[in-house]
C-alpha positions as CSV (number, residue, x, y, z in Angstrom):
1,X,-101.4,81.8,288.8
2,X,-103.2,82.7,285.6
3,X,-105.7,80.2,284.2
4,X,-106.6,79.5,280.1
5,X,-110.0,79.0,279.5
6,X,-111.7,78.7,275.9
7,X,-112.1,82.5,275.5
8,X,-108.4,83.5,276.1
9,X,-107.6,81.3,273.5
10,X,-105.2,83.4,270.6
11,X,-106.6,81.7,267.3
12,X,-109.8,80.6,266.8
13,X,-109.7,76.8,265.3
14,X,-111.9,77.5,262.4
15,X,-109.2,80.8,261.3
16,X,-106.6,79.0,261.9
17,X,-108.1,76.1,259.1
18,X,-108.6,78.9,256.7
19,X,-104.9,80.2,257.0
20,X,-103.5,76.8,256.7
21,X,-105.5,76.3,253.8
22,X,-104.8,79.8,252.4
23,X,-100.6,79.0,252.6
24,X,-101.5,75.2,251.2
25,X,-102.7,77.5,247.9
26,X,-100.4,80.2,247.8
27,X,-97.4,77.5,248.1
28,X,-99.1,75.5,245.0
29,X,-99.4,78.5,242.8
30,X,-96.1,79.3,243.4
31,X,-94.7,76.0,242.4
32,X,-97.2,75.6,239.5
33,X,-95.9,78.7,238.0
34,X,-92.0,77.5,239.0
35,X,-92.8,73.9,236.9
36,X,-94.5,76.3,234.1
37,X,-92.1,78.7,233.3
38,X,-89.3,75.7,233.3
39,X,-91.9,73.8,230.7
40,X,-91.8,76.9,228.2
41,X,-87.9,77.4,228.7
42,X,-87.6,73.7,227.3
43,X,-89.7,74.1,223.6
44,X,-88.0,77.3,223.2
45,X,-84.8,76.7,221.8
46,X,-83.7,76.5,217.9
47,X,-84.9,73.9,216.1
48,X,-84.9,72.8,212.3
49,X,-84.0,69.8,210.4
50,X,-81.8,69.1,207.4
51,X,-81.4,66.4,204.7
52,X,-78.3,65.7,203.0
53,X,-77.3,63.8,199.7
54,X,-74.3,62.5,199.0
55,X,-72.6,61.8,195.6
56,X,-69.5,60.3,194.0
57,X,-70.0,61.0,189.9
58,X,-66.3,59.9,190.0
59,X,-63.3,59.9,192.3
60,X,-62.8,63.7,190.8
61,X,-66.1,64.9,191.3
62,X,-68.1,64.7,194.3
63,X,-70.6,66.6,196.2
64,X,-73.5,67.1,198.9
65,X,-76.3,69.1,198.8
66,X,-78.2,69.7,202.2
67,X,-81.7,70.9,202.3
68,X,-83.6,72.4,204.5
69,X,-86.9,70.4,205.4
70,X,-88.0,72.2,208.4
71,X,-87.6,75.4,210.1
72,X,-90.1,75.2,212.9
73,X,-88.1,78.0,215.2
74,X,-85.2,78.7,213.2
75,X,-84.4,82.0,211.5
76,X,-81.6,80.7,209.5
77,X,-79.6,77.1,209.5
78,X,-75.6,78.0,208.9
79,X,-74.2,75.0,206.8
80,X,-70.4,74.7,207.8
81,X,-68.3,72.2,206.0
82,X,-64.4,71.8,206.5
83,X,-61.5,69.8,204.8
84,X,-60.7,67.4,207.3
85,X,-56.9,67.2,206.8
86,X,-56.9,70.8,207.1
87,X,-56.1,70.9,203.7
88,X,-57.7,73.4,200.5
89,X,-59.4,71.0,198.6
90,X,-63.3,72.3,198.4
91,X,-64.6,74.5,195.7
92,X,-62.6,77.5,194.9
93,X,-59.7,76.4,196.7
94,X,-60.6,76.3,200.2
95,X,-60.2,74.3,203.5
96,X,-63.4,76.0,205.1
97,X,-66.9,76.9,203.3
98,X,-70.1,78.3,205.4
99,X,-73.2,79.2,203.8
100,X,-77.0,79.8,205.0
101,X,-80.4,78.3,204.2
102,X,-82.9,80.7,205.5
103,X,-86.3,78.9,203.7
104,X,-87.7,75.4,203.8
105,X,-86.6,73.7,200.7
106,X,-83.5,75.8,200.3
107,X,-79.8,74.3,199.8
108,X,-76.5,74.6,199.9
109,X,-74.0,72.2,197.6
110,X,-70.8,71.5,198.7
111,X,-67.9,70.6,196.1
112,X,-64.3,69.3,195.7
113,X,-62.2,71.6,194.2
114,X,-61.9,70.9,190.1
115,X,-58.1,71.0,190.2
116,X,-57.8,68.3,193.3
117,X,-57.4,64.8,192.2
118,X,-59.2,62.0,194.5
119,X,-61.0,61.5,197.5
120,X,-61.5,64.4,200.4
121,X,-62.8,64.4,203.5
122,X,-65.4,66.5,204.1
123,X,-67.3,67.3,208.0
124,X,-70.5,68.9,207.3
125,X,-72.2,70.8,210.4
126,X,-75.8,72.4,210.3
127,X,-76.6,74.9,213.1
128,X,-80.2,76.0,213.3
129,X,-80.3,79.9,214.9
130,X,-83.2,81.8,216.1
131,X,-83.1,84.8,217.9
132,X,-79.9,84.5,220.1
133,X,-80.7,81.1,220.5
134,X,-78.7,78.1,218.3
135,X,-78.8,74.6,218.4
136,X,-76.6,71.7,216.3
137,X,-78.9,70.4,214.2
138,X,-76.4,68.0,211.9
139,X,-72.6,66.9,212.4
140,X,-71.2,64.2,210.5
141,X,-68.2,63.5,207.5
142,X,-68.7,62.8,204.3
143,X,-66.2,61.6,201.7
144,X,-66.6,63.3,198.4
C-alpha cells in the first residue's frame, strides 16, 4: 500500500490560491467587457427630435410645419405624411408626400391640396437615420 505524505502532495496550497484567484479575474474581465460592449450598443442608435405646428387658417387651408430641434446622432430625419383615407388630397395632388430635414432648425410644411374643399386627415411620421441605423422619432395624425 502506498502512503501520502505532505511532499507527494500535487498542488501546493499557496499555487493553488493564486490560480483560483487568477480565474476569479480573468472571469470578471470577461464579463465586465460583456456588460460594456452591451452599454455602448444601447446609446448608439438614431436619435433626433422634431416639433410640429399645426394650423387651420380656414377649413380650405391647413398645414403643419415640423422642425428639426435636434439631431444628436441623426444624419437625416425623413418626414412622411399620408392622406389617411387613402385619398389625393395633399399639395400637388397627392395621397403620399416624404421629404428630409438634414440640419437643426430645418423644416418641412405639409399642405392640403388648393383644389380640395374641407377637412383631411393627415398621419405625419418622422424617422431619424444615421448610418444604417433608424429609429421613429414622431407618429401621430393631424387634421388640416
Amino acid at each position: 500500500m502506498v502512503r501520502c505524505t505532505d511532499r507527494d502532495r500535487a498542488v501546493n496550497p499557496v499555487i493553488g490560491t493564486v490560480l483560483l484567484i487568477g480565474v476569479a479575474v480573468i472571469l470578471s474581465a470577461s464579463i465586465g467587457t460583456f456588460l460594456i460592449g452591451m452599454a455602448n450598443d444601447l446609446s448608439g442608435g438614431a436619435q433626433g427630435a422634431v416639433e410640429v405646428s399645426h394650423s387651420v387658417q380656414d377649413p380650405d387651408d391647413g398645414f403643419i410645419t415640423i422642425s428639426s430641434v435636434s439631431m444628436q446622432r441623426a444624419d437625416r430625419i425623413t418626414i412622411t405624411a399620408t392622406d389617411v383615407d387613402g385619398a389625393d388630397r395633399l399639395e400637388g395632388g397627392a395621397s403620399v408626400l416624404a421629404d428630409e430635414i438634414r440640419t437643426v432648425g430645418g423644416s418641412v410644411t405639409i399642405r392640403q391640396d388648393s383644389d380640395h374643399e374641407g377637412d383631411v386627415d393627415v398621419s405625419i411620421v418622422a424617422i431619424a437615420e444615421y448610418g444604417d441605423d433608424s429609429a421613429l422619432i414622431f407618429d401621430r395624425e393631424y387634421r388640416i
